[in-house]
KEFITOR-838914 format. One record per residue (C-alpha): residue in one letter; x, y, z. Coordinates in steps of 0.05 Angstrom, whole numbers, padded with zeros to 5 digits, always signed. Example, Ala and Ser with C-alpha at 12.3 -4.5 7.8 and 13.67 -1.06 7.14 Angstrom:
A+00246-00090+00156 S+00273-00021+00143 
REM end
This chain:
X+02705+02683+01594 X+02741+02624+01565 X+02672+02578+01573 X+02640+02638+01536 X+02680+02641+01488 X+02671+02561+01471 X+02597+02567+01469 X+02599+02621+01413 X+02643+02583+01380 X+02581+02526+01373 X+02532+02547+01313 X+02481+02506+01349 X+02446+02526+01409 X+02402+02473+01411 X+02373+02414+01376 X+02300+02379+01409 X+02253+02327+01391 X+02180+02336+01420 X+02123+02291+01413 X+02053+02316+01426 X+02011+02308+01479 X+01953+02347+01472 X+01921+02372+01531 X+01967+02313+01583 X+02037+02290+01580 X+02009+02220+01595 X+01992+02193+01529 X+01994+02124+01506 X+01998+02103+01431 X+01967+02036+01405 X+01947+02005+01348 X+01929+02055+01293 X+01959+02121+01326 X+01983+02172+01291 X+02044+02193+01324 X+02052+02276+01318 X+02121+02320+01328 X+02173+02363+01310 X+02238+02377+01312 X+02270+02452+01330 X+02335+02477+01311 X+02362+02545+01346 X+02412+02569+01313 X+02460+02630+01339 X+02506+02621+01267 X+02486+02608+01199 X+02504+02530+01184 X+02505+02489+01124 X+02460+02431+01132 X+02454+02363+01089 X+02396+02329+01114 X+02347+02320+01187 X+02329+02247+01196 X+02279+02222+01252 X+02293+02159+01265 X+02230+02113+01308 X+02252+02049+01337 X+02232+01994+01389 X+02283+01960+01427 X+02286+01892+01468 X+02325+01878+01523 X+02331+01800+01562 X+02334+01805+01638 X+02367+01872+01630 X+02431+01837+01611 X+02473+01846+01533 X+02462+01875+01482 X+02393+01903+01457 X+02348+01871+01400 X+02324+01918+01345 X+02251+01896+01335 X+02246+01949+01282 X+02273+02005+01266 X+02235+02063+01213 X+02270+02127+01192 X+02254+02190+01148 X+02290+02250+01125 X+02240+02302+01139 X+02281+02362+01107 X+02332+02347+01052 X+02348+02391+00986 X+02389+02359+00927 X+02442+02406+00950 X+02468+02436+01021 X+02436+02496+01038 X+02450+02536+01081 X+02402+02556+01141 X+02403+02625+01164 X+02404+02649+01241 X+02343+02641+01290 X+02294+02591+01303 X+02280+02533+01258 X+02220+02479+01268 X+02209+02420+01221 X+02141+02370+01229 X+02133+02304+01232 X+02076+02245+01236 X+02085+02168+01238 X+02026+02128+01230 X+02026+02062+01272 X+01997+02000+01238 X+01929+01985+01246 X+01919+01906+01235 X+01977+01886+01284 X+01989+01900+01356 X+02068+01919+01386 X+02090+01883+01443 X+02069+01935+01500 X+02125+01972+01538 X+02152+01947+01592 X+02197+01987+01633 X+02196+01952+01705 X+02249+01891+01721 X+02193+01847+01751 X+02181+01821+01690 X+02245+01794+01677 X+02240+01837+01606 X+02240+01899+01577 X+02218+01934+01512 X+02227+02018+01493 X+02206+02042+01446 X+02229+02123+01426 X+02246+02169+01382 X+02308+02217+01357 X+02326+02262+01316 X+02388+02265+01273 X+02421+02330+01242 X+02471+02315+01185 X+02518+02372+01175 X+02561+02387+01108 X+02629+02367+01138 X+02596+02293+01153 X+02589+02311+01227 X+02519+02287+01251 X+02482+02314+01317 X+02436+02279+01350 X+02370+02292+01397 X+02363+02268+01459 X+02319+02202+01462 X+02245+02218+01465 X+02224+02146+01504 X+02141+02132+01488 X+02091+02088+01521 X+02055+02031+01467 X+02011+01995+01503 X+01963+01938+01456 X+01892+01949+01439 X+01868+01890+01485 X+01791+01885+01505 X+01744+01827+01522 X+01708+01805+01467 X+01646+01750+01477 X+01678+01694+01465 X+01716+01705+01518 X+01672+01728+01564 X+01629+01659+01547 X+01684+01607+01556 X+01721+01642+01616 X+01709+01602+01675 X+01664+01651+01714 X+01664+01617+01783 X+01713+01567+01825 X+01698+01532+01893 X+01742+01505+01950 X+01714+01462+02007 X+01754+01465+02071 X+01742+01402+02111 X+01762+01395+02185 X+01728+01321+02218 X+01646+01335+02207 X+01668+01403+02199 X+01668+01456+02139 X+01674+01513+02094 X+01658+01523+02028 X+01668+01581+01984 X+01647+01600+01920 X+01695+01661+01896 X+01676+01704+01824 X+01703+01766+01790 X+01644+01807+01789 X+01684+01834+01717 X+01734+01779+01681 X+01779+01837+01664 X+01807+01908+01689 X+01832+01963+01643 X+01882+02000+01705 X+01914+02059+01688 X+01907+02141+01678 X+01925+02165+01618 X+01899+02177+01548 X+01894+02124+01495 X+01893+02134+01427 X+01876+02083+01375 X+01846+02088+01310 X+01791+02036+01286 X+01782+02014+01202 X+01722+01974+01191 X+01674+02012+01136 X+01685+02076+01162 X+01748+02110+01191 X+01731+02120+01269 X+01784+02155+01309 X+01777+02143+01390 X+01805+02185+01453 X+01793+02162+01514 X+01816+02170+01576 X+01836+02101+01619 X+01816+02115+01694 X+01825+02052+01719 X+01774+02001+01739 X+01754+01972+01806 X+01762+01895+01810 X+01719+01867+01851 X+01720+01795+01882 X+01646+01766+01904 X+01644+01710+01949 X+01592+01673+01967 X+01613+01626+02038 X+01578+01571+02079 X+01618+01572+02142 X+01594+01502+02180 X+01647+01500+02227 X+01652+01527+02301 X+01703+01584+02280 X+01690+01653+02259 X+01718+01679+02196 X+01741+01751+02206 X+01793+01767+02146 X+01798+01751+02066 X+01855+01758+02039 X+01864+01778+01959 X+01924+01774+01920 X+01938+01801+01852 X+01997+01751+01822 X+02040+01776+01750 X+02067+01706+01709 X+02114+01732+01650 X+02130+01665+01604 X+02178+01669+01552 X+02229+01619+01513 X+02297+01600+01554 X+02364+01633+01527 X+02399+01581+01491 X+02454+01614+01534 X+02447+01554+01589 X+02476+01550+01658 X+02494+01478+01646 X+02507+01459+01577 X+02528+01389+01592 X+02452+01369+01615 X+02406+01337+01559 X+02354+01373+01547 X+02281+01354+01533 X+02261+01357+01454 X+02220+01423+01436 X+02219+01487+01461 X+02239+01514+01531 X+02197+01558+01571 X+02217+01603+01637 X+02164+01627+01680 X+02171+01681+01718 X+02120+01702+01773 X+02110+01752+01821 X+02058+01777+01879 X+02046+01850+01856 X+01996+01872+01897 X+01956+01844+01962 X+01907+01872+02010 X+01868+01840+02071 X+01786+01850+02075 X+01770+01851+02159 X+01692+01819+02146 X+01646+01782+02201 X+01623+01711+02174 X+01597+01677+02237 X+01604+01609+02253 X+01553+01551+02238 X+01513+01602+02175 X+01508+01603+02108 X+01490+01653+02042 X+01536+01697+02070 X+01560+01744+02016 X+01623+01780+02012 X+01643+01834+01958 X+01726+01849+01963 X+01751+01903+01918 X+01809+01924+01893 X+01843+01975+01844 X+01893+01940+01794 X+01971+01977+01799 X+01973+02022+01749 X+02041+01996+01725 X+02012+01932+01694 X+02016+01920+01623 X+01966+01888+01580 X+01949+01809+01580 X+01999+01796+01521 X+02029+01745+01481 X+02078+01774+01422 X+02117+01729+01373 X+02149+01796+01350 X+02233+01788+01371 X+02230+01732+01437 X+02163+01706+01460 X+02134+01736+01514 X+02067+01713+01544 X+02045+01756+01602 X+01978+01735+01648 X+01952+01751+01711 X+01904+01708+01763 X+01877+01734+01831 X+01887+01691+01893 X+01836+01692+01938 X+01850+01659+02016 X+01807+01654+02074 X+01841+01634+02131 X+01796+01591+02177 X+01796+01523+02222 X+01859+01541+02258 X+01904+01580+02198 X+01934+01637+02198 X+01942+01691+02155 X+02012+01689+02160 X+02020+01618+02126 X+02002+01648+02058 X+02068+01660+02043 X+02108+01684+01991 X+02087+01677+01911 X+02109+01601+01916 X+02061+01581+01977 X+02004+01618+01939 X+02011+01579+01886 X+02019+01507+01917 X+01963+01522+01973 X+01910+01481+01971 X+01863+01522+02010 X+01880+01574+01949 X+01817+01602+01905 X+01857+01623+01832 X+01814+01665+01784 X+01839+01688+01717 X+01839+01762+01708 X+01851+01800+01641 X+01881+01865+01643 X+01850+01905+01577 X+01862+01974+01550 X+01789+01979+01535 X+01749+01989+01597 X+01699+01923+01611 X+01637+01967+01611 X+01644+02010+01542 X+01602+02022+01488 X+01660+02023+01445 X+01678+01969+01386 X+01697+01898+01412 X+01761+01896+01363 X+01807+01844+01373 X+01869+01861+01337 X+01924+01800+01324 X+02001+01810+01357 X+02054+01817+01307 X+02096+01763+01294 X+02148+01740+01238 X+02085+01732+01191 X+02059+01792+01200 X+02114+01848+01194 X+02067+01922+01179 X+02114+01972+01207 X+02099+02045+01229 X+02101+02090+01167 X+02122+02171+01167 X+02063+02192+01137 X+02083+02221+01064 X+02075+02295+01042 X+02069+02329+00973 X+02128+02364+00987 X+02188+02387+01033 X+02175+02450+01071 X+02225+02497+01079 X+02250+02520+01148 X+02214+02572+01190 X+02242+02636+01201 X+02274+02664+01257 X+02241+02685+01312 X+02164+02677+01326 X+02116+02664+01260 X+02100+02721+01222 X+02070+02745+01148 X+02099+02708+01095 X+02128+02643+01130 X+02148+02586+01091 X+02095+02538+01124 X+02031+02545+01092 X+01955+02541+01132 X+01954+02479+01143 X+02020+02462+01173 X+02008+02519+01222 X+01937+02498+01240 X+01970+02435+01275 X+02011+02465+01297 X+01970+02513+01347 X+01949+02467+01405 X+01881+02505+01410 X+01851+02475+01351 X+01892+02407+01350 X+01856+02357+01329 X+01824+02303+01378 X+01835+02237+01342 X+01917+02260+01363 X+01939+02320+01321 X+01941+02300+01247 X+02002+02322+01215 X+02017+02301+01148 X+02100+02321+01140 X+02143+02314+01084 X+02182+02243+01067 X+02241+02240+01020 X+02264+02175+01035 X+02254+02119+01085 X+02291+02062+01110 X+02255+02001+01152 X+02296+01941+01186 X+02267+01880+01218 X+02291+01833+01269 X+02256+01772+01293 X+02279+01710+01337 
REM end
C-alpha cells in the first residue's frame, strides 16, 4: 500500500522518446536523413509545464577510458508557451524531425572495442517543469553510418591484382590473387540518405550484404599438392597518439604521432585440389564481410580516425603449414602473404544508384543536424486516443499513421522555438 501510495503521488506516469523506423527497427541514418520522432507524456495529474527540449548529440570516447568528447551537440524546444501552462490529464504526444546535413559525412558509429574507439550518437528528451525540476528520457542510442561508395576513380587506380612466387631449389608456385569486386557493402538493415544535385532524390534501400569473392589464378610447378587456401579479413583503425604518454621523459620525433591498431576479424579455410606440376588452375574463394564492420573512414571531426581493411590471402605449400599463419602480426610480416585492399561501402558495388562521394567533416567544415522548423507550436494532444477536434491538424496526423508514412523516412516538419548548437574539435 505504502509503494502505492508513492506512485500516485508522481503526476508523471511516463515520459518516452521514440524514433521511427518504418516498417524495421534496423535503420541506419546517413548523410541527408531526415531523422523522425516524438515524444509522449502520460500523465495521471494535471502538471504545470515550462518547456520540452530534445536534445541530439554525438559523443566520442578514446579506448573506452575518461571522459567523453562532445562532437556536437543540437537542441530544440519542441513545445514552449510564453507562459506555464498547465497540461491537463491523459495522454500527451509532441513531434519532432532533425534533418542531417547533406554535404558532410559523421564519423560512423562505432560501438565494438576492437577498434580501440568509440562514437554514439542518440537522442533524449528533456521535460522542464515550473518548480525548475527537469525530467529526462531515457537515451534513444542511433546507428550513422557514412554514405561511402566506389566511385571510378577509384575503381581505375586501385591496384586490381598482386602476385607472389614461392620458390623452393628449381621448384615453384606462383599465384596471382584478385577481388573479383574492390569493395563490399556488409550489413542488413535500411539506409536512408537523401541526394541534392538538380533535383531532390530521396533513396531507401535495403543493405543485404555482399559476397566478397577472392579469384586466384595458380601455377603450381612443384611436386606438392595444394589442398587448402586460406583467407583472412584484417581491420587497421589509425588515429593520433594521446599526448597522455606512457613515458614522458623520451624525445619524441617532430610532427604528428600515429597508433595503429589492427585486428584479424574474420578467417575461413577453402579445402580445393590444385595438383602438382599444372598450371591455369583457377580458384574462386568467397566470403561474406561481418556485419559489424563500419565504413572505410577517415574523419577529422573531434580525434582522427582512419579505418581500412585488406584481405590476406595464404596458400600453404612446399612443406608449410597452415598453422604458421599465425596471429594478426605473422600475417602481416609473412612473406608468402598475398594483401589486397578491400573497401567496405554503404552503397552496394553493383547499383544503379548515384556515384556520390560526399567529403568527412572536419574543423573546416562544421554543417550540423538542424530540427527542421515549423510555422508554429502545436498544442498537446488530448487524452486518450485521437478523436474530432484534436489540436494536431491533417498533416501532423498523416505522419503520424505508419500506413501511409512516407518512404524517403517519414517527413515530419515539427515546431522550433529556439535552438542551441555546440562544437568540439581536436
Amino acid at each position: 500500500m505504502k509503494f502505492s501510495n508513492v506512485f500516485r503521488s508522481n503526476p508523471i506516469r511516463s515520459f518516452e522518446l521514440t524514433v521511427a523506423s518504418g516498417d524495421t527497427k534496423a535503420v541506419a541514418f546517413g548523410a541527408g536523413s531526415i531523422i523522425n520522432g516524438n515524444v509522449k507524456l502520460f500523465l495521471d495529474k494535471a502538471i504545470t509545464i515550462k518547456s520540452i527540449r530534445v536534445v541530439f548529440k554525438c559523443e566520442e570516447w578514446d579506448k573506452k577510458k575518461g571522459p567523453s568528447c562532445t562532437l556536437f551537440s543540437v537542441e530544440s524546444c519542441i513545445w514552449s508557451q510564453q507562459e506555464p501552462t498547465e497540461s491537463e490529464t491523459g495522454n500527451h504526444i509532441y513531434l519532432f524531425a532533425i534533418q542531417l546535413p547533406s554535404s558532410v559525412n559523421f564519423p560512423p558509429t562505432i560501438r565494438d572495442a576492437y577498434l580501440g574507439h568509440r562514437i554514439e550518437y542518440s537522442l533524449q528528451g528533456y521535460l522542464d517543469l515550473l518548480d525548475s525540476t527537469t525530467r529526462s528520457t531515457s537515451i534513444v542510442p542511433l546507428t550513422y553510418l557514412p554514405l561511402v561508395s566506389l566511385d571510378d576513380f577509384t575503381t581505375r587506380h586501385h591496384k586490381k591484382s598482386k602476385t607472389i612466387k614461392i620458390e623452393k631449389g628449381e621448384e615453384y608456385v606462383e599465384v596471382t590473387a584478385k577481388l573479383v569486386n574492390p569493395s563490399s557493402c556488409p550489413g542488413t538493415f535500411y539506409y536512408y540518405f537523401y541526394f541534392v544535385a538538380r533535383l531532390s532524390i530521396s533513396y531507401k534501400f535495403t543493405i543485404l550484404g555482399e559476397l566478397c569473392s577472392v579469384k586466384l589464378h595458380t601455377h603450381n610447378q612443384s611436386s606438392y599438392n595444394i589442398n587448402q587456401v586460406q583467407v583472412f579479413l584484417l581491420s587497421t583503425a589509425t588515429s593520433l597518439s594521446s599526448s597522455n604518454r606512457e613515458y614522458p621523459d623520451l624525445p619524441v620525433a617532430i610532427g604528428p604521432s600515429y597508433h595503429h591498431k589492427q585486428r584479424q576479424i574474420h578467417s575461413e579455410s577453402f579445402y580445393v585440389t590444385i595438383p602438382r606440376y599444372s598450371r591455369d588452375n583457377t580458384t574462386i574463394c568467397p566470403f561474406k564481410v561481418p556485419t559489424f564492420c563500419v565504413p572505410t573512414t577517415q574523419c577529422h571531426l573531434g580525434k582522427y580516425i582512419d579505418i581500412t581493411y585488406e584481405v590476406v590471402i595464404i596458400i600453404p605449400t612446399m612443406g608449410h603449414s597452415s598453422s604458421e599463419s599465425g596471429g594478426t602480426n605473422n600475417l602481416l610480416v609473412n612473406p608468402r602473404a598475398i594483401r589486397l585492399p578491400l573497401i567496405v561501402t554503404t552503397i552496394p558495388y553493383i547499383s544503379n544508384l548515384p556515384k556520390l562521394q560526399i567529403p568527412f567533416a572536419d574543423e573546416n567544415n562544421t554543417d550540423v543536424p538542424t530540427f527542421i522548423k515549423y510555422n508554429e507550436s502545436p498544442l498537446p494532444s488530448p487524452g486518450g486516443a485521437w478523436s474530432p477536434g484534436s489540436p494536431i491538424d491533417e498533416l501532423d496526423l498523416l505522419f503520424e499513421l505508419p500506413h501511409q508514412a512516407s518512404s524517403s523516412g517519414h517527413l515530419m516538419p515539427p515546431p522550433t522555438l529556439r535552438r542551441s548548437v555546440s562544437i568540439h574539435s581536436e
